[in-house]
N, C-alpha and C positions, 0 to 999 in steps of 0.2 A: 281185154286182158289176154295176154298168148300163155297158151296148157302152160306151157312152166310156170309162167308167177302165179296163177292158180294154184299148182300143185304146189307151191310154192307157200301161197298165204293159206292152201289147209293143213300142210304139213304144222307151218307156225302157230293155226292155231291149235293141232293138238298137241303141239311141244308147249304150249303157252296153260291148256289143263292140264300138262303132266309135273310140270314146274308148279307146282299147286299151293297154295297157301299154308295149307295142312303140312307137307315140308316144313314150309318156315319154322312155322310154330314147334312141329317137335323139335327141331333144329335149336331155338331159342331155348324153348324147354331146359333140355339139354346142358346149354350153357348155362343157365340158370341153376339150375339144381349144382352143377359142379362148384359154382359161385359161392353157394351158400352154405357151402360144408366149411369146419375150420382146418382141414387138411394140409399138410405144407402146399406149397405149390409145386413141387413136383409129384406128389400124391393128387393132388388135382390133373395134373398134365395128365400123368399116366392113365387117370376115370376116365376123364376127360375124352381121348383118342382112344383106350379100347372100346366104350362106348360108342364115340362117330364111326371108328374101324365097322364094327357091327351090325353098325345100322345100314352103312354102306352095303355090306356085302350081302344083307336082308334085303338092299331095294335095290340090287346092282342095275337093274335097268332105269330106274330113276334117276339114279344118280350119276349114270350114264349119260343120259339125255341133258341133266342139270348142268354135266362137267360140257359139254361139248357145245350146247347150245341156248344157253341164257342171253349170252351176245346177241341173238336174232331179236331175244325180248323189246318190247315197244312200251312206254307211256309209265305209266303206275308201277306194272308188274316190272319193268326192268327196274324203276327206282329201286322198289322191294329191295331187288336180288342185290341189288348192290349195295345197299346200305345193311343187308344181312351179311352178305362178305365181306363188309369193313368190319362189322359187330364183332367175325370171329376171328380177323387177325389182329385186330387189337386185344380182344380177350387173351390170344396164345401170346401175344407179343407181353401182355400186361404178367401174365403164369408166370412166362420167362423170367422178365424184371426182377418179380416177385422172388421167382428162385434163387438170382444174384443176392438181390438184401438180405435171404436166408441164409448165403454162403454156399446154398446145392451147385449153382453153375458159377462158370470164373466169368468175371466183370468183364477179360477182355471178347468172350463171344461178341460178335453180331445181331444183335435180335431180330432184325428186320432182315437178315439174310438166314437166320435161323428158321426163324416161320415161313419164309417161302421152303426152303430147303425141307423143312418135315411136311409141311402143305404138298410140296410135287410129291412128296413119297404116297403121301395116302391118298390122292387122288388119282393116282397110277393104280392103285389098286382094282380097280372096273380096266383095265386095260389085260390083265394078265388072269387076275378069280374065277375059275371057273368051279360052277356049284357041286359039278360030279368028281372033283379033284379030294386027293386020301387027305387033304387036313380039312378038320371042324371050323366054322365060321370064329367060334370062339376061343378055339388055339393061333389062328390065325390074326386076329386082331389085338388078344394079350401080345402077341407076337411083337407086332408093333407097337403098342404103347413102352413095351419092353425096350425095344431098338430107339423111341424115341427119348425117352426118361437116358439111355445108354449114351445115346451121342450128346442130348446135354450137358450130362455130365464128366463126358470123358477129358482129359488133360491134352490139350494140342501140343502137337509133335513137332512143333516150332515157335518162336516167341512172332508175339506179331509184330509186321512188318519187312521178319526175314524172308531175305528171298528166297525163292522155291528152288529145288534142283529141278 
């Protein structure tokens, strides 16, 4: 084996403890508990991400490591991770829905262009957070559940289909 893939397969295995079970779980947790409230679903939405917002910028190095390299993951634990990241876009994908049948968001949004679109927003968040910065973790992530609940429910600035300028 040549120093790199060495360095290489220790690297992966401590990216592979730090990607850790215990993640999971609170992660599921998480969506669990928001599940089982009778809240609209954009009251859920908004728990929902100021909650993950939160928890994010509590484990920013984790979820650092989680955002950038779970790809590398192998065997079991890659299954894990992926069948957790379907868990939660379908959950948000499912909020959304839910929001439409309440009348919160209009029928013509995208959902599956809407949850990537708020998904890049808060996993961008380990790109930019830093801990010694003048706003509080928890102004910071109301912040965003704020802007997210905001853009689902705002009225588009064209009908769909028109064409753009």
């Amino acid at each position: 084996m040549l120093a790199d893939e060495a360095a290489f397969a220790a690297q992966a295995e401590v990216d592979e403890a730090v990607i850790a079970d215990d993640d999971l779980l609170q992660a599921q947790e998480l969506v669990e508990r928001v599940r089982a409230s009778d809240d609209s679903a954009l009251d859920q939405l908004h728990r929902y991400f100021e909650s993950y917002v939160l928890w994010y910028l509590e484990n920013l190095e984790r979820v650092s490591l989680y955002l950038n390299e779970w790809r590398y993951l192998t065997g079991e634990r890659l299954e894990r991770v992926i069948a957790q990241r379907r868990t939660y876009e379908r959950f948000i994908r499912e909020l959304i829905e839910r929001a439409q049948d309440e009348g919160s968001v209009d029928d013509s949004l995208d959902v599956k262009y809407a949850t990537f679109f708020i998904l890049g927003a808060v996993n961008g968040v380990p790109t930019w957070y830093r801990r010694k910065g003048q706003d509080a973790p928890q102004r910071i992530a109301r912040a965003y559940a704020d802007m997210i609940v905001g853009t689902l429910t705002a009225t588009s600035p064209r009908e769909a289909g028109a064409p753009l300028r």
